[in-house]
C-alpha positions as CSV (number, residue, x, y, z in Angstrom):
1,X,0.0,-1.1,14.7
2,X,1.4,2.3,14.0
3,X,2.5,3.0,9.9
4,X,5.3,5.6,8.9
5,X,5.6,6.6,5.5
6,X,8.4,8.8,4.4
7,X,9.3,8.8,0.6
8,X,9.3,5.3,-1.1
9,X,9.6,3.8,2.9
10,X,7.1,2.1,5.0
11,X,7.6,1.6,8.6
12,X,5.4,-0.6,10.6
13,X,5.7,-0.8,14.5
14,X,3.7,-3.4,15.8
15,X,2.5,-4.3,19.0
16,X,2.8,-7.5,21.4
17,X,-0.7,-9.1,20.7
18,X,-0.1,-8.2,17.3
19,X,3.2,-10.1,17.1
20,X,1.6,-12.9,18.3
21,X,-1.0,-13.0,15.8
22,X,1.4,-13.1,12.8
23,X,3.8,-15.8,14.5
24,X,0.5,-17.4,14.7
25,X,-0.3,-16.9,11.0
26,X,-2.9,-14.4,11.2
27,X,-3.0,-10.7,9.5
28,X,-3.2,-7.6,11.9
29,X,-4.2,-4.3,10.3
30,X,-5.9,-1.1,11.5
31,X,-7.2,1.9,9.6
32,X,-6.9,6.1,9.4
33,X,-10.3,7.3,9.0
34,X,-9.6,10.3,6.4
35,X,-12.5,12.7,5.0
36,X,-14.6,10.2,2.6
37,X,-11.9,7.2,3.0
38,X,-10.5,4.9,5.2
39,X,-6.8,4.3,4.8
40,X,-6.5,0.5,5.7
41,X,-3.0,-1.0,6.6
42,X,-2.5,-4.8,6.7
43,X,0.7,-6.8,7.6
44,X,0.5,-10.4,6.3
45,X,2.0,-13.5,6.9
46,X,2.7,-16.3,4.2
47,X,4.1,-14.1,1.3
48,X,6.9,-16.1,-0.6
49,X,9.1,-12.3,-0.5
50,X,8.4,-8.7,1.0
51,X,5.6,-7.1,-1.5
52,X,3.5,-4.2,-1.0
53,X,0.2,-3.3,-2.8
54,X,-2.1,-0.7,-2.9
55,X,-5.4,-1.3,-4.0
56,X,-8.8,0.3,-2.8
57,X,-7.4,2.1,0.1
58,X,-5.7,-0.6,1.2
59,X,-1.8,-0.8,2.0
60,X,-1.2,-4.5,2.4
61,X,2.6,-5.7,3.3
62,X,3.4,-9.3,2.6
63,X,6.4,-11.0,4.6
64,X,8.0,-14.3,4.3
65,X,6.9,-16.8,7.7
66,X,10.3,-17.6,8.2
67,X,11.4,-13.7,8.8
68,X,8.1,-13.5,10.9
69,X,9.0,-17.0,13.2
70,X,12.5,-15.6,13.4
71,X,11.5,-12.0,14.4
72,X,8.5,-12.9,16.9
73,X,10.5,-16.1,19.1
74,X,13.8,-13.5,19.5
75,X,14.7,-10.5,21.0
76,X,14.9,-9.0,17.4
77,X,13.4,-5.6,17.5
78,X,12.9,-5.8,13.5
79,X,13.2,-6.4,10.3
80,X,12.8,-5.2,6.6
81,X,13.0,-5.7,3.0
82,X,12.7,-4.2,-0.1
83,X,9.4,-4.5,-2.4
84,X,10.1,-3.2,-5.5
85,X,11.1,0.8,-5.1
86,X,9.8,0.5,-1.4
87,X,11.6,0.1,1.5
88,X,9.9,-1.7,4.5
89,X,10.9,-1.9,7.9
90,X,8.8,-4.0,10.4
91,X,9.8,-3.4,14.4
92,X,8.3,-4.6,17.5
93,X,6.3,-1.3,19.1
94,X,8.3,0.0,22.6
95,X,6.5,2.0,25.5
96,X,6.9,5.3,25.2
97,X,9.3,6.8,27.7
98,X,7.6,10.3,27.9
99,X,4.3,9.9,27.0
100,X,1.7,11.2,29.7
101,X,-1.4,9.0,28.4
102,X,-1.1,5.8,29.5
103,X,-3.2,4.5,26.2
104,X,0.1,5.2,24.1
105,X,1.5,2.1,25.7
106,X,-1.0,-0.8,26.0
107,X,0.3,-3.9,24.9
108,X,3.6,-2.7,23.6
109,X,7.0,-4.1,24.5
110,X,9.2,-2.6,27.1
111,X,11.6,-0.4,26.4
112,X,15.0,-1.4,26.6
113,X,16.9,2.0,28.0
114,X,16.2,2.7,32.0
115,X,13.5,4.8,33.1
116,X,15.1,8.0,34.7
């Protein structure tokens, strides 16, 4: 999982396996190791609205299991919400079209425009 933070927004981009897990009802997360902390950011399943926290070096995004189901069994590349003065946007990871390390696109989704 990949996180984007710009201003108040939050943009996740999650991978295939990943997506899986949260149809599934499981939390995916992974981590930034900084200097003396580890930045830890969690998607969760289960919430009852979109709600972010921030507590102990930990982002955590809640969404509703409906928005998940919907999102993970379609060809929906994402969704979002808005958690009190953040903005979050959830998509589904693509390959990268110009990437030259192959590890850039394990597991992610294919991309939709044609390869030239």
């Amino acid at each position: 999982m990949k996180l984007r933070i710009h201003g108040n927004a939050l943009r996740l981009r999650v991978k295939q396996g990943e997506v899986a897990a949260l149809a599934a009802g499981a939390a995916v997360e992974d981590r930034c190791e900084l200097p003396g902390l580890s930045l830890v950011y969690r998607l969760v399943p289960g919430a009852a609205a979109f709600r972010v926290t921030f507590e102990g070096g930990v982002v955590t995004v809640g969404a509703p299991d409906g928005v998940i189901a919907e999102w993970a069994g379609t060809g929906q590349v994402g969704f979002g919400g808005v958690a009190g003065a953040v903005d979050v946007l959830v998509e589904k990871d693509w390959q990268c079209l110009d990437s030259k390390d192959p590890k850039d696109n394990e597991d992610t989704f294919p991309h939709p425009a044609p390869v030239c």
